[in-house]
Each structure stands twice: as structure tokens, then as C-alpha cells.
C-alpha positions as CSV (number, residue, x, y, z in Angstrom):
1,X,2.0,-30.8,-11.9
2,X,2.2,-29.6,-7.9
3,X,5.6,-28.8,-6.7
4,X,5.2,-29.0,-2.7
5,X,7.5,-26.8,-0.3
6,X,7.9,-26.1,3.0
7,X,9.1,-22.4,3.4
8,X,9.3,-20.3,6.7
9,X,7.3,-17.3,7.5
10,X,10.6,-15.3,6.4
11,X,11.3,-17.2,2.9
12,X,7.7,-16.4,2.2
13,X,7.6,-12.9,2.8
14,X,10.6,-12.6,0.7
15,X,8.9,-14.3,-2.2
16,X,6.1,-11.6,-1.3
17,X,8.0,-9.0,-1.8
18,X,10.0,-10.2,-4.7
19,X,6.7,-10.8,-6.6
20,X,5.6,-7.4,-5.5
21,X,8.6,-6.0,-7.4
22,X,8.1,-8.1,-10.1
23,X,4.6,-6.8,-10.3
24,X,5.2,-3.2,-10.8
25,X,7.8,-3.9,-13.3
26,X,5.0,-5.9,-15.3
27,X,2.2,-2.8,-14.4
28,X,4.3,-0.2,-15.4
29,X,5.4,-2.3,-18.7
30,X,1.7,-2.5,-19.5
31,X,1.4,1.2,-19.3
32,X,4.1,2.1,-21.4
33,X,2.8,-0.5,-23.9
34,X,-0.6,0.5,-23.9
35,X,1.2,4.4,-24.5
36,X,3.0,3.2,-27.5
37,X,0.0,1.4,-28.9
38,X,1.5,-2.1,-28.9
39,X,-1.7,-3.8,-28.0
40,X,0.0,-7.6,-28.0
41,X,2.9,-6.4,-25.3
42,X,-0.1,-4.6,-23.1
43,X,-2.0,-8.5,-23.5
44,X,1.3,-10.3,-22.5
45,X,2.6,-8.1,-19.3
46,X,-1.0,-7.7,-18.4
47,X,-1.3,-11.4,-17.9
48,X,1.9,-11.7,-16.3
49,X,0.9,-9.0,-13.6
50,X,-2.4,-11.0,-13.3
51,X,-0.6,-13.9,-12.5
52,X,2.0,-12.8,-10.1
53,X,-1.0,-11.3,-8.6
54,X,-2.9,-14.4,-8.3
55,X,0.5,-16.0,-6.6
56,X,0.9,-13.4,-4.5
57,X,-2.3,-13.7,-3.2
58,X,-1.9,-17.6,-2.7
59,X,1.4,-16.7,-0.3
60,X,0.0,-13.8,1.5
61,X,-3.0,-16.0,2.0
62,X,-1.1,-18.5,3.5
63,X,0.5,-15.7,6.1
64,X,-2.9,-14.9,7.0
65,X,-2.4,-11.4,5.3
């Protein structure tokens, strides 16, 4: 399923930069994870950094960034 939207420059730098935080909260999850050993938290915050990454990209892409 596609959901279309039609956002300004502004609303998507602010989704930018909201993923961005989201990101390092997910990174530095990970690494406390992978610190305590807990191998299937490090899997699951490790994919969701990957994917905010990879949705990131789509917006910034779409800002020619």
C-alpha cells in the first residue's frame, strides 16, 4: 500500500529532522544493547535505525540534499 502526500519544503525538513532524532535514539539503543549482550534488542533497533535511514534518505532525496 502507497500513501501519497503533498508536503512543503518546511513539513519535510521537519520530518527530516524528527527522523534524525529518532535515529540516534535507535543508534545509541543498539549500542547499549550490543553492551549488555542482548543480541535480539541490538537486531531489532538496528533495523529500525536502518529503516528510518532508508526514509530519511527518500525525503532528503526529494529536497535535493
Amino acid at each position: 500500500m502507497a500513501i501519497k502526500l503533498t508536503l512543503t519544503e518546511d513539513e519535510t525538513e521537519i520530518l527530516i529532522d524528527a527522523l534524525e532524532a529518532d535515529l540516534e535514539g535507535y543508534v545509541e539503543a543498539a549500542k547499549e544493547a550490543r553492551g549488555n549482550n542482548n543480541r535480539e534488542d541490538v537486531k531489532t533497533f538496528t533495523e529500525a535505525a536502518t529503516r528510518i535511514q532508508e526514509l530519511k534518505g527518500k525525503l532528503e532525496a526529494l529536497l535535493g540534499n
